[in-house]
SEKOLTI-66441 format. One record per residue (C-alpha): residue number from 1; residue in three letters; y, z, x. Coordinates in steps of 0.02 Angstrom, whole numbers, always signed. Layout:
// SEKOLTI-66441
REC  drenfi  marvex      c2      c3      c1
REC     NUM     ALA       Y       Z       X
...
***
This chain:
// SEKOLTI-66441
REC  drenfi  marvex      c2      c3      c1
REC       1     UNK      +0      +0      +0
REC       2     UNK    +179     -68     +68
REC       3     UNK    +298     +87     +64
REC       4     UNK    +471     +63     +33
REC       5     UNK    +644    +139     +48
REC       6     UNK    +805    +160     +13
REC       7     UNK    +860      -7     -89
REC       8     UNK    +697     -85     -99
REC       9     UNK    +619     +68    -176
REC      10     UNK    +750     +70    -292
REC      11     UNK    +714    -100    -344
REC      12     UNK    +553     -67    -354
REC      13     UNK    +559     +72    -468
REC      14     UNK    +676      +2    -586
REC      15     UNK    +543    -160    -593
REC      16     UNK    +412     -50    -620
REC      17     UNK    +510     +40    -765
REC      18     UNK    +550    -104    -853
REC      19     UNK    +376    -196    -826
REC      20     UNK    +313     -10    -932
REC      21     UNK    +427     -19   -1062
REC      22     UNK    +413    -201   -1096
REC      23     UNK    +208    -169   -1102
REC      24     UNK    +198    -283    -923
REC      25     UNK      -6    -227    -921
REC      26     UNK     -49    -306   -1115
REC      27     UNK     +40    -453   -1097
REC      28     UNK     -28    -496    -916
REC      29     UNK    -200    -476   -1003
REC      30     UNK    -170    -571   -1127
REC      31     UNK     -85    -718   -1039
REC      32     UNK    -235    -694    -908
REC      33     UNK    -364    -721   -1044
REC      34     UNK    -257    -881   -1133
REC      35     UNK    -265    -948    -954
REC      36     UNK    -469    -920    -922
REC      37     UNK    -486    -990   -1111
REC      38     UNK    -389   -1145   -1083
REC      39     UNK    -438   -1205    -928
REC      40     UNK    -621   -1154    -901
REC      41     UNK    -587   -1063    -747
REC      42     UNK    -606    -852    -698
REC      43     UNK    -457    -784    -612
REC      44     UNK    -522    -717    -460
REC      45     UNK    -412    -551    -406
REC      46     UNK    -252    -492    -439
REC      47     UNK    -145    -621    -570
REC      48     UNK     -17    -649    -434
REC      49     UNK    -158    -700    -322
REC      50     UNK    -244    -803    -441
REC      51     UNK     -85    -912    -463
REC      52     UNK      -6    -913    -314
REC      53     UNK     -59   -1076    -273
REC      54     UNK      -2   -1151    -409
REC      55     UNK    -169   -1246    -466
REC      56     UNK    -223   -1142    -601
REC      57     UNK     -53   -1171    -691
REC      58     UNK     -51   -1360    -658
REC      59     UNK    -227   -1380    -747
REC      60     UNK    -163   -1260    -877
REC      61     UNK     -15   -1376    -908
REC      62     UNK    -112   -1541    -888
REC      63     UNK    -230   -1478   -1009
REC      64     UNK    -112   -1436   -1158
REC      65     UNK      -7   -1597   -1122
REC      66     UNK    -128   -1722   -1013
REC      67     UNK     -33   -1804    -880
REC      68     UNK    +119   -1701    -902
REC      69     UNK    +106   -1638    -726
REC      70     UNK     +74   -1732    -573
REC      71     UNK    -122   -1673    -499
REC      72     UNK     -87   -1515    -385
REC      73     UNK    -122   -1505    -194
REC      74     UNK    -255   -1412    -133
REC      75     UNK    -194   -1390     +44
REC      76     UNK    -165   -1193    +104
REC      77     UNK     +10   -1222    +167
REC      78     UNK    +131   -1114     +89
REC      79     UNK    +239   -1274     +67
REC      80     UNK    +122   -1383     -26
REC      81     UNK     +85   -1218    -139
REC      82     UNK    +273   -1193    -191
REC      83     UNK    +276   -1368    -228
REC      84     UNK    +120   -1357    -339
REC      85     UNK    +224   -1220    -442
REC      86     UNK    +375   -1334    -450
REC      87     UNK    +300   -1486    -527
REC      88     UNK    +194   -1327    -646
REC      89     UNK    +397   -1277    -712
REC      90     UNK    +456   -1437    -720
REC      91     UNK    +308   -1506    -827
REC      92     UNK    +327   -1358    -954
REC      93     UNK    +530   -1392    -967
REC      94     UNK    +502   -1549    -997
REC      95     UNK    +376   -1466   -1135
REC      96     UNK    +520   -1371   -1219
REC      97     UNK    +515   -1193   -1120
REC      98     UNK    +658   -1129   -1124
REC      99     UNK    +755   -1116    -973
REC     100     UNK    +779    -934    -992
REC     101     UNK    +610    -881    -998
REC     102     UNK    +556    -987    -851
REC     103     UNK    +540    -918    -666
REC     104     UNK    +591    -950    -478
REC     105     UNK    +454   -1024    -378
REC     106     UNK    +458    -872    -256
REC     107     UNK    +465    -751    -417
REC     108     UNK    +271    -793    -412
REC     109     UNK    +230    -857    -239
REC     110     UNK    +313    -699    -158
REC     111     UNK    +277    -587    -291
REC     112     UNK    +468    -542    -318
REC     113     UNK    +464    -526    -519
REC     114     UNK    +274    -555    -603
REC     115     UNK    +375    -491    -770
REC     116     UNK    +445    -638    -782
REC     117     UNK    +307    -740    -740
REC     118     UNK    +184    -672    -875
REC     119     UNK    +342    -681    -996
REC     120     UNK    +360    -884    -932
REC     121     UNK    +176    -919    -980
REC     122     UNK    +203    -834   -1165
REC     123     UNK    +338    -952   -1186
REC     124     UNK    +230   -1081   -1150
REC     125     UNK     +84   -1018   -1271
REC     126     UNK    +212   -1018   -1405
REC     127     UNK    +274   -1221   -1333
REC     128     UNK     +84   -1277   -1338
REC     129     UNK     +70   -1223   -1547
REC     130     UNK    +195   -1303   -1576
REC     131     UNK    +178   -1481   -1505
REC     132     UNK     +20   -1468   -1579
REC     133     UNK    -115   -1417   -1449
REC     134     UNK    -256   -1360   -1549
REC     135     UNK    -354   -1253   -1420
REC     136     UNK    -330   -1057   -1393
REC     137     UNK    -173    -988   -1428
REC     138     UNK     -46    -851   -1360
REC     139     UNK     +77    -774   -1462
REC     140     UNK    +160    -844   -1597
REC     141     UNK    +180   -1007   -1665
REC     142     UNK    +389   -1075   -1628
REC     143     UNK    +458   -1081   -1795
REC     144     UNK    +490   -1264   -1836
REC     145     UNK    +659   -1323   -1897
REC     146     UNK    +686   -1378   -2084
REC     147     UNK    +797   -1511   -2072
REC     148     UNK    +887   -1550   -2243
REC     149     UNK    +942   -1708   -2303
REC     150     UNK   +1059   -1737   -2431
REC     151     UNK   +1095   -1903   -2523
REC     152     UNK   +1285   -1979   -2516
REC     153     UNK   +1316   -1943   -2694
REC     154     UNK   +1266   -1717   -2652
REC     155     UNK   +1381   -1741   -2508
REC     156     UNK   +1525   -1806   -2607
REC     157     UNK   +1510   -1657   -2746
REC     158     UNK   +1511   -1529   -2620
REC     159     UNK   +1663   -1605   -2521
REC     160     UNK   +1754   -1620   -2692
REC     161     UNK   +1689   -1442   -2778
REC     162     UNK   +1824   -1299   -2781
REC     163     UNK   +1797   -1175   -2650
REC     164     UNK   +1789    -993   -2684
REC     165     UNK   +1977    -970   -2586
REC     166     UNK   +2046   -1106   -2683
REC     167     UNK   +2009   -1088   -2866
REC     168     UNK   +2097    -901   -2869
REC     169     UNK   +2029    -795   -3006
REC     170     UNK   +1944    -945   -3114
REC     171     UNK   +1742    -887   -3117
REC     172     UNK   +1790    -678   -3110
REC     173     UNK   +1798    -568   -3247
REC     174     UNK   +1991    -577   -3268
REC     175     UNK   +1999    -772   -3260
REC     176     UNK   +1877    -764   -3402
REC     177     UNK   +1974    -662   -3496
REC     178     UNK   +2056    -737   -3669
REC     179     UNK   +2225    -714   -3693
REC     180     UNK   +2187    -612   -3839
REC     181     UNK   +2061    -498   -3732
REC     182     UNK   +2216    -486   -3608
REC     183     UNK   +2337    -436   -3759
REC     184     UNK   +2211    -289   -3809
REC     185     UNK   +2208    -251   -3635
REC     186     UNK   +2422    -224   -3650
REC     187     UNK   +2409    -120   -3789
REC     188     UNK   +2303      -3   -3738
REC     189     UNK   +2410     +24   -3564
REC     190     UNK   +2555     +22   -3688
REC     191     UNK   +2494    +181   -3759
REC     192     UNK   +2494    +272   -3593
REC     193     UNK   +2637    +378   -3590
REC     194     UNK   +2728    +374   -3443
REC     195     UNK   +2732    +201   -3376
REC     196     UNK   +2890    +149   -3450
REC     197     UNK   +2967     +12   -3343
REC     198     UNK   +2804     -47   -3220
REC     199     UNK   +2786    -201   -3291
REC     200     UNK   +2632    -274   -3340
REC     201     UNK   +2650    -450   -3315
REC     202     UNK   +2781    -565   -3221
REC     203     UNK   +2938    -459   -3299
REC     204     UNK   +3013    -362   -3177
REC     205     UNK   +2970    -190   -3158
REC     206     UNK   +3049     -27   -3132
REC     207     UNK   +3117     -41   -2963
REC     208     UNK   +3183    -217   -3021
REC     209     UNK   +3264    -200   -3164
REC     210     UNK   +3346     -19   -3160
REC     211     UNK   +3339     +56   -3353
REC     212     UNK   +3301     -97   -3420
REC     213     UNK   +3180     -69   -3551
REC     214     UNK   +3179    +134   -3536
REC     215     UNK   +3221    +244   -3660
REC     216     UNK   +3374    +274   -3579
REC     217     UNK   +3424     +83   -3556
REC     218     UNK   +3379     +74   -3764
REC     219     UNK   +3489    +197   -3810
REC     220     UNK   +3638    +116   -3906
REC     221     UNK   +3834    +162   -3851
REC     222     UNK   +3847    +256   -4021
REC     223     UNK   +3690    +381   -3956
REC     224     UNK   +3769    +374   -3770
REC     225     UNK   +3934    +413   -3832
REC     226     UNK   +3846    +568   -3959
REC     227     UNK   +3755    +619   -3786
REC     228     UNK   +3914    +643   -3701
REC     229     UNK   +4006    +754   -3832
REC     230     UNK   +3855    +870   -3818
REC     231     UNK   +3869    +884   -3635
REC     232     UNK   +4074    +911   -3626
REC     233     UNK   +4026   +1068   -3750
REC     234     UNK   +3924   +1146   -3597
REC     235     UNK   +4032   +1282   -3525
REC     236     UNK   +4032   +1252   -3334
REC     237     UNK   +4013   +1055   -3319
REC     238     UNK   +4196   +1022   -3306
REC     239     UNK   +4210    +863   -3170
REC     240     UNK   +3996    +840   -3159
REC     241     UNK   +4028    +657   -3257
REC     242     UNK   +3946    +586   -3397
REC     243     UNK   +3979    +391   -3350
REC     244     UNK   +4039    +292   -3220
REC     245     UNK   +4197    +413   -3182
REC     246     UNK   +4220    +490   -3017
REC     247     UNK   +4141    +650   -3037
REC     248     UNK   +4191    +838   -2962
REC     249     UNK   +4144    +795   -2792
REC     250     UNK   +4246    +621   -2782
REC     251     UNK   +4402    +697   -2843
REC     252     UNK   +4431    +870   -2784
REC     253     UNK   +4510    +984   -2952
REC     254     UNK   +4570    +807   -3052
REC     255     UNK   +4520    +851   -3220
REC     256     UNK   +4488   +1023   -3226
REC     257     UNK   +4577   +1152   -3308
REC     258     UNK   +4677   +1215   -3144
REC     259     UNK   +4729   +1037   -3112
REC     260     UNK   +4806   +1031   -3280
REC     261     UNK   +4904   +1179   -3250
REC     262     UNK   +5097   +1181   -3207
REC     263     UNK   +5184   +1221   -3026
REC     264     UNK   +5275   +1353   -3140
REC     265     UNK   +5112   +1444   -3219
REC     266     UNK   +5011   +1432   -3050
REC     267     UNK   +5151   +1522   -2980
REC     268     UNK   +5152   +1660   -3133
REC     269     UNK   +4964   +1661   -3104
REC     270     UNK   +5001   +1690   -2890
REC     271     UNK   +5113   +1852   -2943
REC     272     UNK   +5005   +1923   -3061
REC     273     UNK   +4859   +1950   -2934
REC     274     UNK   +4988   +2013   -2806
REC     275     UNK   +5036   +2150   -2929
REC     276     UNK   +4848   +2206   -2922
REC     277     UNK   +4825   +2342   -2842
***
């Protein structure tokens, strides 16, 4: 056993991990039985070992697709090897394995990431299934894609059909609402007390509009005018206003009973409270 430290035993341990939690042991099994059942032949050793030269997985590829990969080498040289797992990858591209779940050549030759090898030759069980190899099979089938077709005349409804965004409120509950429904619908917020002036349709509404359409903006001048003669018999609200007059604070004692006063009776007032003891 190689030991290892410092970064490389990092990197090792963090392979390891992730070759556990992905279940790296049941799906090397079961890619190393697919292989045996395909191609006839026993994997001698360790998988890395067995596939190293790249042989196996030509015969595996050639079998599922015959003549989709060119007939490996069976020269020793480490050379001739790595190109036997080339032409192996660029067969099952060509096959439809995705590009993502392929491998480096050294990933396998120098045992750098056998993870992704196993996961490379699931992807390819899947490939096989689909282009319609009928011998053993690994994982699941691709799903296929369901390509629609629609004639010119379903085309030309849906490009002219109202869109959701663009009819407004036609189709919901209140665009099916009769005008009659939508009356009942008034009265009964017209018996709410308290929402004088809100508005319940285009009209403008309280903030708008001021008193229109309060109680106070009914009120005729006669009642105003009966409103004010009740007030101005309130001791004590001399100058508070009951119109549009300037009231107390705009105009200082104007109005009030000491404004109406003389110079001459202030001044009898003034020397009667200096008599006071």
């Amino acid at each position: 056993m190689q030991l290892l430290y410092g970064i490389d035993k990092d990197l090792h341990d963090k392979a390891r991990q992730k070759w556990i939690d992905l279940g790296g042991d049941k799906m090397e099994a079961e890619a190393r039985a697919w292989i045996e059942a395909v191609t006839g032949e026993t994997l001698e050793g360790p998988t890395q070992e067995a596939l190293k030269s790249g042989v196996i997985l030509c015969k595996l590829i050639n079998t599922i697709k015959p003549g989709s990969c060119k007939e490996p080498s069976k020269m020793s040289a480490p050379f001739k090897q790595m190109e036997n797992i080339g032409n192996y990858l660029a067969a099952c591209d060509k096959l439809g394995v995705r590009t993502a779940e392929s491998f480096q050549t050294v990933a396998l030759y120098e045992n750098q990431d056998m993870l992704q090898v196993i996961t490379q030759i699931h992807s390819l069980g899947r490939v096989a299934q689909a282009i319609g190899y009928a011998g053993p099979s690994l994982g699941v089938k691709l799903a296929e894609a369901n390509k629609r077709e629609f004639t010119a005349e379903q085309l030309a409804d849906a490009k002219n059909a109202t869109t959701f965004l663009g009819k407004g409120s036609h189709g919901t509950a209140g665009g099916a609402m009769s005008k009659v429904g939508g009356g009942k619908k008034y009265a009964h917020v017209a018996d709410v007390e308290g929402l004088e002036g809100l508005g319940m349709g285009g009209e403008l509404g309280l903030v708008g509009k001021g008193a229109t359409g309060t109680a106070g903006g009914a009120m005729s001048k006669a009642d105003a005018g009966r409103q004010i003669d009740t007030m101005s018999k309130v001791s004590g609200a001399d100058g508070l206003g009951t119109g549009g007059e300037s009231t107390l604070m705009g105009t200082g004692s104007a109005g009030t009973a000491g404004a109406a006063m003389s110079k001459v009776e202030a001044g009898r007032d003034i020397n009667k409270m200096k008599d006071v003891q």
